[in-house]
N, C-alpha and C positions, 0 to 999 in steps of 0.2 A: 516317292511323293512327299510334299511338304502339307502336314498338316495344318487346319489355324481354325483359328474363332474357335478355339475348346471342343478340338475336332469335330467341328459339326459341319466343315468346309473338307472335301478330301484332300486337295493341291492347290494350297495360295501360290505357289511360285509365281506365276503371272499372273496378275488380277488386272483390271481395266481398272484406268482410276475412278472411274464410276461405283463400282463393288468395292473399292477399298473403302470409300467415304463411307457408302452403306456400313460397312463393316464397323468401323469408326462411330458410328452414329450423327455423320454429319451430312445426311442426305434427304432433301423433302422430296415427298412423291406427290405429283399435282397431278389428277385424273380431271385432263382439259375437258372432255365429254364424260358422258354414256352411252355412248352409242357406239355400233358397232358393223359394218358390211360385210363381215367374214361372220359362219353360222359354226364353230367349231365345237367336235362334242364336249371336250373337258373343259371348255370355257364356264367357270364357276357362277355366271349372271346371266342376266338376262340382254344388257345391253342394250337396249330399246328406247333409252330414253336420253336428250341433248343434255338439258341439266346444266347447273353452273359448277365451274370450277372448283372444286374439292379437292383437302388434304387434313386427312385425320380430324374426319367428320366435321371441318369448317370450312363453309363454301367463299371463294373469292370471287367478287361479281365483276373483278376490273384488275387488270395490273398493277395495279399502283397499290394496291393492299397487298396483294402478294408479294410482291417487292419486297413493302414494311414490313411483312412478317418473315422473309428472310436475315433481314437484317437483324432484325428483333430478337431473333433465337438463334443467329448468328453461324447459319448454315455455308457451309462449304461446297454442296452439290446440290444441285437443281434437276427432276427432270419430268418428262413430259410424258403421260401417260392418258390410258380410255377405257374403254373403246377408240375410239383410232383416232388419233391425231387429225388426218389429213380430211373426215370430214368435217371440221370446224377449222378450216386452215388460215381463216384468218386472226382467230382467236389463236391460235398456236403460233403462228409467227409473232405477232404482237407482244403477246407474255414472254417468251425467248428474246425479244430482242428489247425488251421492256430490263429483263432480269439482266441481262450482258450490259447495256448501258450503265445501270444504277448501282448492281452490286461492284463492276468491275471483272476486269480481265482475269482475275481469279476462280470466281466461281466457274465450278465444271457442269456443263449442262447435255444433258441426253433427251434422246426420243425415243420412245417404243411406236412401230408400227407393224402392220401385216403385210405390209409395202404391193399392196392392192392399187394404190391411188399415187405409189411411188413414181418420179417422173427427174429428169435432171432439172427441168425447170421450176421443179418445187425445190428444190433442194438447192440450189443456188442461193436463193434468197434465202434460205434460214441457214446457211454456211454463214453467210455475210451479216444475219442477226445474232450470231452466235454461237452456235451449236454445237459443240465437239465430239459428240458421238449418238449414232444413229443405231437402233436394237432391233433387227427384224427377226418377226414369227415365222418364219417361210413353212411350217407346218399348216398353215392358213392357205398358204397357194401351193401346196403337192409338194412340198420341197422345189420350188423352184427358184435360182440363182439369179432369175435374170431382172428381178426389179430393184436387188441390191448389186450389181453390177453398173446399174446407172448410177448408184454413189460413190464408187469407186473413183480416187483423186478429188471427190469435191469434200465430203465429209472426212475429217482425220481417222475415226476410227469407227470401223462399220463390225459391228456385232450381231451374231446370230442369237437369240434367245430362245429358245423353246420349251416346250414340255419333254419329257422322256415319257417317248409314248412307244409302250412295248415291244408291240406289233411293227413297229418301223426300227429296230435295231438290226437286222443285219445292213436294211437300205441306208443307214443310218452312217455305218462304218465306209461303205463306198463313196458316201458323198462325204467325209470329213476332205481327204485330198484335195478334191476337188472345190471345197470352199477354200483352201490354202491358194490354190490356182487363181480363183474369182477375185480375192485379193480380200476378205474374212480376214480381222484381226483375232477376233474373240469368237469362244464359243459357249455360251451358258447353259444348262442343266436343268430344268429346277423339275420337281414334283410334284404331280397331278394332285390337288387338292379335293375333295367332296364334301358339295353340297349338297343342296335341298333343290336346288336348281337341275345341276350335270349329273344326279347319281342314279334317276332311271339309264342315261344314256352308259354310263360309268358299266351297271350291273351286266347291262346287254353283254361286254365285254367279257362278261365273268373275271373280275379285276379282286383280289384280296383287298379287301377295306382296313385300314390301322385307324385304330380310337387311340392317340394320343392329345395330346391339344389341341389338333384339330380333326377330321377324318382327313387319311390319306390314302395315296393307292401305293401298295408294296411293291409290285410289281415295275412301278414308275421308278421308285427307289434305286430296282437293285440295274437296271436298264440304266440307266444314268452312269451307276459305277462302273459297269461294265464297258460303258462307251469312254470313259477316264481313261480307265486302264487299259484299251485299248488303241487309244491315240498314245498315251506314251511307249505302248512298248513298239507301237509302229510308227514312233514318229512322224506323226503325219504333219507337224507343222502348226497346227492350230490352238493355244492352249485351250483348254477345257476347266470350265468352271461348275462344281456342283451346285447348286443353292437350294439346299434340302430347305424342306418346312420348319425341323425344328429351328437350322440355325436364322430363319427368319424370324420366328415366336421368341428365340431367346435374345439375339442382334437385334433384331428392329424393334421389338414392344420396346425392350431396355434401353434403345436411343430414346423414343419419343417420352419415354419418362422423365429421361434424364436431363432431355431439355425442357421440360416443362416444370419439372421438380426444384431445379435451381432457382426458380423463384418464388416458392415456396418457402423453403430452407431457412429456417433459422437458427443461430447459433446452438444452441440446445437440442439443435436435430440432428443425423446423419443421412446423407443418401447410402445404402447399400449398392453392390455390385450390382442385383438386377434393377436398379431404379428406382428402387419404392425407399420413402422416408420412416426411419426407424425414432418410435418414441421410446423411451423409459422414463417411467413414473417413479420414485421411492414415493413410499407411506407408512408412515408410523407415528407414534403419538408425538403430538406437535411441539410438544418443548422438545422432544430430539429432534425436527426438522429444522428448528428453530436457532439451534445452536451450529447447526453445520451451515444454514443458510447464511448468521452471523460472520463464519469463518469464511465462506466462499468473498462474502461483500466484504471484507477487509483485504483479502488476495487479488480484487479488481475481478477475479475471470465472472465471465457474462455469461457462459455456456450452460445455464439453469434457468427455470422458470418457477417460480412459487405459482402453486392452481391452488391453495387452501388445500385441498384434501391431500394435498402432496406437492411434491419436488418432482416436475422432468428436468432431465439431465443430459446432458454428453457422456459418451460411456468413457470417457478419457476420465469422469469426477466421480465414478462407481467408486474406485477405493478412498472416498474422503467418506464415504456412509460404510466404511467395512466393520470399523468396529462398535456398529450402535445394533438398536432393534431394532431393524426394518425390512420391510420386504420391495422387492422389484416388480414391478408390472412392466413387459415390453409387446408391444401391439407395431403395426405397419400399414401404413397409407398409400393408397398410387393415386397418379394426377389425372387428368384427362383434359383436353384441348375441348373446349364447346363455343359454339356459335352463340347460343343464347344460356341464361341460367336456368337449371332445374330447381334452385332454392332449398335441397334436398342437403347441400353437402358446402363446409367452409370452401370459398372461392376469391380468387385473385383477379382484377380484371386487368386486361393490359393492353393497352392502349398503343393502335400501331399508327396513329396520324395525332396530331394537338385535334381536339374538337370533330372528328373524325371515327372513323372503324376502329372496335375496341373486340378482342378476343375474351375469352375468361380461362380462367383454369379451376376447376374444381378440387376438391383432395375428399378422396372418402374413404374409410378403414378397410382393409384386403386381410386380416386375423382378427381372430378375436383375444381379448389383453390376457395374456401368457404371464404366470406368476413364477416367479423364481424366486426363492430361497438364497441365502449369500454364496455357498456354495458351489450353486448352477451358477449365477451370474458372473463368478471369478472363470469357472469352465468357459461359460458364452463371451469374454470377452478375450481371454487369450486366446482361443483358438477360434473364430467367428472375428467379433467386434473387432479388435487390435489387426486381425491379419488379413491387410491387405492386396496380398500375392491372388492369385487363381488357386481353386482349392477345387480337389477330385471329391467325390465323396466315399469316394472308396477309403483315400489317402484319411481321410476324416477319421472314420468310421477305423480305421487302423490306428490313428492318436488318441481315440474315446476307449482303447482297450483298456488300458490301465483305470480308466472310471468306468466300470461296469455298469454301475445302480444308476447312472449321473446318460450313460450312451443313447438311449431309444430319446431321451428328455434332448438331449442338446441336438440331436439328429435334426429332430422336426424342425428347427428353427432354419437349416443350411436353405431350403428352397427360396426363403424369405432373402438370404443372405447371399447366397452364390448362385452363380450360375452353372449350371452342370454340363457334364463334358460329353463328346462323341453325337455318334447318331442316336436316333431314338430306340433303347430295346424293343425287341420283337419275340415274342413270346408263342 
């Protein structure tokens, strides 16, 4: 097996281009409804409600703003999510053939449904609006093959999605071939998530609960790898995709930061690997910030800001204050996408028509201002700030030996700075 996304994927070897983009972080997820005509237990909502157009908590009331905000933040995948698609289907065809018009023949666009409402003559028309690949639940209808066989030859690539849901792994393995047969391109994985919603239904199960990031079920976990590793040792034809929860909390938060954050970003700032914008302060008595500030404004570079009480800085300008008295402050910011302003936090508004629908982006502190000494900050920036590559924190934590007193100090800051590898431990 080929591992990827910082082993948190078990076998990229085949991905759908759909999950590659995801991966990439150039995928928006549009949940066309709320609602829902499948009553499934691990379903983490409630689904009950039509609702407008939502993607990361900002509702689009019309295509033509969704549009602009793809362009805007300049997405690569598009795709159609719910509660179910097909009962708001004129809303779903519209936006899909809204997005193929305007953005172009490039963008890639999908559907999730439970393929309940699936029909070939719905599916015809959103072929011809656009659509390049279609993701059914079939856990929603019994496992049954027969409403994604009506998109067999019209849709290019017909996906299965589901949960890894325990209790269905042996039935699980007889039907892999068999979606090979059906004419299944893809096969996805992901893990049962818990809420406050599904987790009475969840407990009925007697289901092991993991407190990581978010609650999950273990059980869902290990059913998934187990259904991996048995399509390839039996070849069944179908690749198989895991899509754990962490590597969605680590992959997808750190997309949406990262396209939010670039407009934030100014020279004196850095985005780190997981998306969040990294400040440093120097401060020290102000005739020495005074004279480096001199020397910076004579060299042209702009990557400083005078606050009075201090210098923020680029950490590429750390060693121009190494030999004075000063100390470092580094603190960390994430963005967030809002409809309306909370007034609460500096904000961006950004504008997706002239005179028209304007989004905002928020920036609020995610630490609080970490001091370091010259010493730490020469550590934080050769191994941290300077190194760009993927970093294990094992591998870390093995280059921090030779600084003993300096190790537990520079640790803390890797969460802020990397993104971390594998599945989630389990203890």
């Amino acid at each position: 097996m080929s591992w990827g996304f910082h082993d948190s994927k078990a076998d990229v070897s085949v991905l759908s281009q759909g999950c590659r983009l995801c991966g990439e972080g150039e995928w928006s997820c549009l949940f066309i409804n709320g609602v829902c005509n499948a009553r499934c237990f691990y379903c983490p909502a409630k689904q009950d409600e039509r609702g407008e157009p939502v993607t990361s908590s900002v509702t689009f009331g019309n295509a033509d703003d969704y549009v602009a905000y793809l362009k805007e933040f300049n997405y690569k995948g598009a795709s159609i999510s719910g509660g179910e698609p097909f009962l708001t289907f004129d809303r779903t065809i519209g936006f899909i053939r809204k997005i193929r018009a305007e953005v172009g023949k490039d963008i890639y666009i999908w559907m999730y449904t439970n393929g309940i409402l699936a029909t070939r003559e719905k599916f015809v028309p959103l072929r011809d609006a656009g659509l390049n690949e279609v993701r059914f639940d079939i856990s929603a209808t019994g496992y049954s093959l027969q409403h994604l066989k009506e998109v067999v030859g019209i849709i290019e690539n017909i996906t299965v999605e589901i949960p890894a849901i325990p209790e269905d792994y042996e039935m699980m393995k007889d039907l892999m071939k068999e979606m090979k047969e059906a004419g299944v391109t893809f096969l996805n994985l992901h893990q049962i998530r818990v809420t406050d919603f599904n987790y009475p239904k969840l407990k009925e199960r007697g289901y092991t609960i993991l407190h990581g990031p978010k609650a999950t079920v273990l059980e869902s976990e290990l059913t998934a790898l187990k259904l991996l590793l048995y399509s390839k040792e039996e070849n069944t034809g179908v690749p198989v995709n895991y899509c754990s929860y962490i590597y969605r909390y680590r992959f997808q938060g750190r997309a949406a930061r990262i396209k939010q954050t670039k407009f934030f970003a100014e020279p004196f700032e850095q985005i780190t690997e997981t998306g969040l914008l990294r400040h440093i302060v120097v401060k020290g008595q102000r005739k020495v910030l005074e004279k480096i500030i001199n020397t910076l404004e004579i060299s042209g570079d702009l990557r400083w800001k005078d606050l009075g009480f201090g210098v923020m800085i680029h950490a590429d300008l750390v060693p121009a204050f190494a030999g004075e008295e000063v100390q470092f402050f580094v603190s960390y910011y994430a963005t967030k996408l809002r409809n309306t302003l909370t007034y609460h936090f500096p904000y961006k508004a950004i504008p997706l028509h002239p005179n028209r629908r304007v989004v905002f982006i928020e920036k609020g502190k995610v630490s609080e201002e970490m001091e370091c000494h010259k010493q730490e900050m020469a550590l934080l920036k050769k191994y941290l700030f300077d190194n760009v590559q993927p970093l294990r924190k094992e591998d870390l934590q093995k280059q921090l030996e030779q600084h003993p007193l300096a190790e537990d100090r520079i640790m803390s800051f890797y969460h802020h700075e990397k993104l971390d590898f594998g599945l989630y431990p389990y203890f």
